[in-house]
N, C-alpha and C positions, 0 to 999 in steps of 0.2 A: 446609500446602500450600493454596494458594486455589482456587477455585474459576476456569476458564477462562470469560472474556466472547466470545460473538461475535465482537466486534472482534479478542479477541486468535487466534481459528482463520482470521480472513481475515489478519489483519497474517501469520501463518504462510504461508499458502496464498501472497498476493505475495511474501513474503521467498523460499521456494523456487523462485520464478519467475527472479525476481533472481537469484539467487544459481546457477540452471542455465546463467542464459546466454538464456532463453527473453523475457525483458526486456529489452534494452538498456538501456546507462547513457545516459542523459539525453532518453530516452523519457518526453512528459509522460503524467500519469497522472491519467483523467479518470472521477471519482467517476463520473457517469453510466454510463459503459462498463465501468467494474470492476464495478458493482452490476447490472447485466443480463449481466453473461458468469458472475460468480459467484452471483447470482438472490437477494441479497441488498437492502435500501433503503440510502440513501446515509449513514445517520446511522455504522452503523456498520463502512463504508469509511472515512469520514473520520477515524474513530476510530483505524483500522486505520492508515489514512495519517500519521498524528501518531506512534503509537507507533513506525512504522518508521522517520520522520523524527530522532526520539529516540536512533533506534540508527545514524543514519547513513547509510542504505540509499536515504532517499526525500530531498529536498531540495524548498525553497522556492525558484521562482523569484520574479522581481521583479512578473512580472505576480499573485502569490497563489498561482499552481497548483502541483502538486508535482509531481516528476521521478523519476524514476530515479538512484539515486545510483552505481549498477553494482555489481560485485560483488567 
């Protein structure tokens, strides 16, 4: 069993967001604003945001920023 990163207790923390309904789907999701409501730095929001992307959850738009994938 590995050891949990940072990243992966916030990718947790927004997935249960998502996944309540308390997020909307295709709500963009801005690194600045997740890291001052969760009181974390952005490196590892970003991290958090690719893992959820991986799973589906968060999506790339065209402009780079990530969305909400819903739930």
């Amino acid at each position: 069993m590995r050891n949990k990163r940072v990243c992966d207790y916030i990718a947790e923390a927004i997935q249960n967001e998502i996944l309540s309904g308390r997020m909307s789907s295709g709500v963009p999701l801005r690194q600045e604003e997740l890291a001052d409501s969760l009181g974390y730095s952005r490196i590892p929001i970003r991290e958090a945001l690719q893992i959820l992307e991986s799973q589906g959850l968060v999506f790339s738009k065209a402009t780079g920023n990530k969305a909400c994938g819903g739930g």
